[in-house]
N, C-alpha and C positions, 0 to 999 in steps of 0.2 A: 128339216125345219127346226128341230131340238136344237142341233149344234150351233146355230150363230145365235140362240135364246141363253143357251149358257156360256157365252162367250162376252156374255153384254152382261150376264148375271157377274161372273165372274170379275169384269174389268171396273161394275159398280162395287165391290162387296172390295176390288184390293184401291179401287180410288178413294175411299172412303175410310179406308184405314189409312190414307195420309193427310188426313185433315186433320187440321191441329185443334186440341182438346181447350180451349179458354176457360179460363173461372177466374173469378174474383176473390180477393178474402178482404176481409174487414171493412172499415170505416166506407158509408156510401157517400162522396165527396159532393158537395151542396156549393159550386163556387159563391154563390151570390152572400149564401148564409155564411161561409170564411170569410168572405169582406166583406162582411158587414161587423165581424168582430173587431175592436180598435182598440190599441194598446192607452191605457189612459182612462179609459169611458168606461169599458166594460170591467166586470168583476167574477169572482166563480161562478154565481148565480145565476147570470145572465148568461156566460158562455155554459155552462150546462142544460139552460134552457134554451139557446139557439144551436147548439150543434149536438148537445147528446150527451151522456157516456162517454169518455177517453178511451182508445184500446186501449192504454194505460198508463198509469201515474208514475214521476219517478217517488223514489224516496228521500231523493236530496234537493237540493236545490231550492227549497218552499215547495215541492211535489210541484212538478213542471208536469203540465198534462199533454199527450201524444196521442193524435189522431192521425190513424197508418191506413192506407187506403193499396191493395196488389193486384194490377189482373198479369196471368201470366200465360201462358202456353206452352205444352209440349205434343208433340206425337207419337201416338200408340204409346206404349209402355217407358217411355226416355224417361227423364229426371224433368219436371217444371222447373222454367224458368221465366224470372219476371220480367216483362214486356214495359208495364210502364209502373211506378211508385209514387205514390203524395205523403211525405209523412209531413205533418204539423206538430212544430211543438209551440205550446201556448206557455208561456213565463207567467208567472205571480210574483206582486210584490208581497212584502210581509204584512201587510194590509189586506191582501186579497185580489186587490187590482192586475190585472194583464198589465204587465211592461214590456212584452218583446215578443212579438208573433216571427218563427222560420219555419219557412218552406224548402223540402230537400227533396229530391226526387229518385230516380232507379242509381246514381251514380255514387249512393251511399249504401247499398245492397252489397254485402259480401259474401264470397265464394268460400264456405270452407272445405276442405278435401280430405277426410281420411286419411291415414298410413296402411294402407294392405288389411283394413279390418280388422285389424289385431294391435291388443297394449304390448307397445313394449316393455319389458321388466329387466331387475337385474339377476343375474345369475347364470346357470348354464343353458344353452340352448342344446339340448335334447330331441333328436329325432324318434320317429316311429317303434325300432328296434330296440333303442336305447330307455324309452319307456313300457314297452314291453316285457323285455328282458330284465329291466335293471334293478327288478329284487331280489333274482335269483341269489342264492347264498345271504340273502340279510335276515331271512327266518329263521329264528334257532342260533341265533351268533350268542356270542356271551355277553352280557350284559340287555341283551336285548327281549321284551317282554317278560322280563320272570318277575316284576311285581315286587310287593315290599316282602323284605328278608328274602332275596336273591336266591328262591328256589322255586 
């Protein structure tokens, strides 16, 4: 009677470790409230007061504000990855006014990849052994540690 109860426990407990983990990050996307913003009409004020907070400002451009919205998903332990993306950027003119609302979505998301987890540098590449060993004979050589006036 045990054995087909842990055979049902068992195939819940590894089904349920391949369901994919969702989450969200940032901006909670309001479409009605993004169109209703209009290049022209509106100004900081009023898009700060209809949509929020930026995830954030640039620094150039008259500070172009970017509203980024991510849900993504992965499985058990994998790397997330994003599923779908909204980012907004709202334009200013040098008056304040919105000139240019764009919408871009997950096909602006880049992948970047490591090298083996390690910087590369210049000089010698050195194994295990070779740092190990490789002071032997440098303690005690001549010129080496005796300080001022060379005794």
């Amino acid at each position: 009677m045990r054995f087909p109860l842990l055979i049902a426990a068992a195939i819940a407990v590894t089904a349920s470790a391949c369901a994919p983990l969702r989450s969200h990050q940032g901006y909670v996307v309001d479409a009605d409230l993004l169109n209703s913003v209009q290049p022209g009409v509106d100004n900081r004020q009023s898009v700060l007061a209809t949509l929020g907070q930026p995830s954030f400002a640039s620094q150039f451009n008259q500070g172009d504000w970017y509203y980024i919205s991510r849900d993504s998903r992965n499985y058990a332990f994998n790397t997330p990855k994003p599923k779908e993306q909204v980012t907004v950027q709202i334009s200013f003119d040098q008056n304040g006014n919105v000139s240019a609302i764009r919408k871009s979505g997950v096909e602006q998301v880049a992948s970047i990849s490591p090298t083996k987890k390690t910087t590369p540098t210049l000089g010698r590449d050195r194994g295990f052994f070779a740092d190990l060993f490789g002071n032997i004979g440098t303690v005690g050589a001549a010129g080496a540690g005796a300080g001022p006036g060379g005794r």
